[in-house]
C-alpha positions in Angstrom: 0.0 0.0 0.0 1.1 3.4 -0.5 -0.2 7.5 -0.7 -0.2 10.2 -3.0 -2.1 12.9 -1.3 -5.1 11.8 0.2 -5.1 9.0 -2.1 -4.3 5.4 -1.3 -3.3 2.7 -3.4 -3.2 -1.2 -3.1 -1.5 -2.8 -5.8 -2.3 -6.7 -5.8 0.6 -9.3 -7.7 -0.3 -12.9 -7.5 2.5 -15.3 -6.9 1.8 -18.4 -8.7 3.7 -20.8 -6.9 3.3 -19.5 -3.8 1.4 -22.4 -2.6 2.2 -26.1 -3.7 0.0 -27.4 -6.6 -3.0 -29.7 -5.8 -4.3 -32.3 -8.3 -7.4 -31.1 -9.5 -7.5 -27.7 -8.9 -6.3 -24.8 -11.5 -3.9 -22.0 -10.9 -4.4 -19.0 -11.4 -0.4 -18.3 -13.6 -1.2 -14.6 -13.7 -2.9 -12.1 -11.8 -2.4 -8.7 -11.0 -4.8 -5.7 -9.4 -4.8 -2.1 -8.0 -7.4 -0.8 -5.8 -7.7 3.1 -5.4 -9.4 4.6 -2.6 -9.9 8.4 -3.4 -12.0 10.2 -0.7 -14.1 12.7 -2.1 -15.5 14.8 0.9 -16.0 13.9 4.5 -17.8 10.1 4.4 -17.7 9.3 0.9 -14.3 7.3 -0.9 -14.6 6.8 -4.1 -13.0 3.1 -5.0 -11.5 2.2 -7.8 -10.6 -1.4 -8.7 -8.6 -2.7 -11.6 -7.8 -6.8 -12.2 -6.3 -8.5 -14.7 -5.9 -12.5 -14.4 -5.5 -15.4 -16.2 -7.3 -18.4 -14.6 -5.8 -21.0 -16.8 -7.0 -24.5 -17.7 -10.0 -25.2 -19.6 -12.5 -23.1 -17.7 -15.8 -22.0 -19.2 -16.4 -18.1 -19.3 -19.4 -18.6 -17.6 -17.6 -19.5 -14.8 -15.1 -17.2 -14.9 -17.7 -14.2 -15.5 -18.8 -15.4 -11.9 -16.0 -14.1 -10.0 -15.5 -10.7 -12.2 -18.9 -9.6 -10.5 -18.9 -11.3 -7.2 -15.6 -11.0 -6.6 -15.2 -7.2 -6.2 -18.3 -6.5 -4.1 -18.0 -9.6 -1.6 -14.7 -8.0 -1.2 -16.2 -4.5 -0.8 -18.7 -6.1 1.8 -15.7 -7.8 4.0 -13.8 -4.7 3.9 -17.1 -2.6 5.1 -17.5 -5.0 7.7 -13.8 -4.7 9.2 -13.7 -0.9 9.1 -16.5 -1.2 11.2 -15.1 -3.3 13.4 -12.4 -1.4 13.8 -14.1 2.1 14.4 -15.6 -0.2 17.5 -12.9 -1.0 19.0 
């Protein structure tokens, strides 16, 4: 993560064999994001999220379509969530 300004950036860079392969399952060989959280005025960020990934194997777009919208907002949810949780605390 870093700043310019007010602004912060998250830039994501998948590491493909970061975790040992399992038979069955398919890796993702490339990925690569960048969130940008801009705040606008006092309560409102605007978020800006960028992703670029290859899942490889022989997956169906249908399937891959999937997680280009869920993805992003169940994301967006779990990160709602914890800045709640820690404005509680």
């Amino acid at each position: 993560m870093y700043w310019e300004g007010n602004t912060a950036f998250v830039q994501m860079t998948g590491i493909s064999d970061f975790i040992p392969e399992n038979k069955g399952v398919v890796r993702m060989p490339y990925s690569n994001g960048l969130w940008i959280f801009n705040p606008v005025s006092k309560g409102v960020t605007e978020i800006i999220y960028q992703y670029q990934g290859d899942p490889g194997g022989n997956i169906p777009g249908w399937v891959a379509n999937l997680f280009i919208v869920d993805g992003p907002y169940k994301t967006l949810i779990g990160m709602s969530e914890f800045a709640l949780e820690m404005k509680l605390k």
